[in-house]
ROVO-88454 format. One line per 8 residues: their letters; for each residue x, y, z of N, C-alpha, C. Coordinates in Angstrom, 1 decimal, m for minus. Each point is the difference from the previous one (the first is absolute). Example, Ala and Ser with C-alpha at 12.3 -4.5 7.8 and 13.67 -1.06 7.14 Angstrom:
<sites>
AS	13.2 m5.7 7.8 m0.9 1.2 0.0 0.9 1.2 0.0 | m0.4 1.1 m0.7 0.9 1.1 0.0 m0.8 1.1 0.8
</sites>
This chain:
<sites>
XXXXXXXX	m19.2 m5.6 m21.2 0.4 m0.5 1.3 m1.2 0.0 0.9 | 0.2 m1.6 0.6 m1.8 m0.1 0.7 0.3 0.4 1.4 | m0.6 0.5 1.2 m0.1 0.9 1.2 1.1 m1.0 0.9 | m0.1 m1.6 m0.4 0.9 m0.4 1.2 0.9 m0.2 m0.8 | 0.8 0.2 m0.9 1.2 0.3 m0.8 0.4 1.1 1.0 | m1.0 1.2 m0.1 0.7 1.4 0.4 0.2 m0.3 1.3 | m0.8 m0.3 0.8 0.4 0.0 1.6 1.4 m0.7 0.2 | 0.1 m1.3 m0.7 1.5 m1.0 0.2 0.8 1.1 m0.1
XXXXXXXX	0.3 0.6 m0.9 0.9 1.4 m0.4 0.2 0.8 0.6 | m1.3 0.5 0.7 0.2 1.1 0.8 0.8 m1.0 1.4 | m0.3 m1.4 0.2 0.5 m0.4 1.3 1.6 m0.1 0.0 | 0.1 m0.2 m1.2 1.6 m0.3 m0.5 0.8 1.6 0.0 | m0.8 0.4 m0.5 0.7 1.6 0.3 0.3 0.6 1.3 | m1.2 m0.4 1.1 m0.3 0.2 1.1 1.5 m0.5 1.2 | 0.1 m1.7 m0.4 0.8 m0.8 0.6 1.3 0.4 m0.2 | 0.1 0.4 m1.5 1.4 0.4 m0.6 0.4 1.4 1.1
XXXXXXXX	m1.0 1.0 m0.3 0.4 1.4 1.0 0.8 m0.2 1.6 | m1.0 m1.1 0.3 m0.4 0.4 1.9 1.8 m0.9 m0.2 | 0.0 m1.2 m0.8 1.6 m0.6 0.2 1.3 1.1 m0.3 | 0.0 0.7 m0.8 0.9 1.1 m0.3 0.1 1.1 1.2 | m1.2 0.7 0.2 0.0 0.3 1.2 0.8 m0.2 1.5 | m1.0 m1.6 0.0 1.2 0.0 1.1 1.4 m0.9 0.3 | 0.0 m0.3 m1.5 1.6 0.0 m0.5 0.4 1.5 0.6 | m0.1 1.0 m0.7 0.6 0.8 0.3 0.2 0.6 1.7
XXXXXXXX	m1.3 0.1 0.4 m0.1 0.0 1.4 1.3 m0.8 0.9 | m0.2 m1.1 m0.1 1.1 m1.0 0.2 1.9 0.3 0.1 | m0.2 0.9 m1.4 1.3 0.1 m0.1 0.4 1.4 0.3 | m1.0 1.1 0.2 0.1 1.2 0.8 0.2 m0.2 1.6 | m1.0 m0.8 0.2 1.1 0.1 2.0 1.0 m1.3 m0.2 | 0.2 m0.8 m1.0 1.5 m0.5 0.9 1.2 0.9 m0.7 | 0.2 1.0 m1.0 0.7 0.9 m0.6 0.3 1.1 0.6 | m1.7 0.1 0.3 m0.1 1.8 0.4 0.7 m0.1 1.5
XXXXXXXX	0.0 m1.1 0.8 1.1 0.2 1.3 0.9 m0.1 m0.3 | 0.4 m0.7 m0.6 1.6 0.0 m0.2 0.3 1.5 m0.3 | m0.5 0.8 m1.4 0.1 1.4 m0.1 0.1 0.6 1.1 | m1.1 0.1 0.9 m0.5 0.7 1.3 1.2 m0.3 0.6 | 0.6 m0.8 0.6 1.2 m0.1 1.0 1.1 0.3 m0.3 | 0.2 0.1 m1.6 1.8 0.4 m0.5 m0.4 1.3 0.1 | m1.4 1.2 m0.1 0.1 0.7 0.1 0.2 0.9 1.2 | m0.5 m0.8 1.1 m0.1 0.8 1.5 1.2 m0.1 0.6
X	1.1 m1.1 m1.2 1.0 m0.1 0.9 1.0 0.9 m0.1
</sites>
């Protein structure tokens, strides 16, 4: 594998992370208040 093979890869792995991430981000504050408020109540 030639060096700009590896970088595409590394950017696809890269892109893939930061999207999951803030997939998850995303779905931790609109969840996590919902949690947060059945709890205080």
């Amino acid at each position: 594998m030639d060096l700009g093979a590896y970088f595409v890869s590394l950017q696809y792995v890269l892109m893939g992370s930061i999207f999951i991430a803030l997939t998850l981000i995303f779905l931790y504050m609109y969840y996590g208040k919902d949690e947060e408020e059945q709890a205080s109540e």
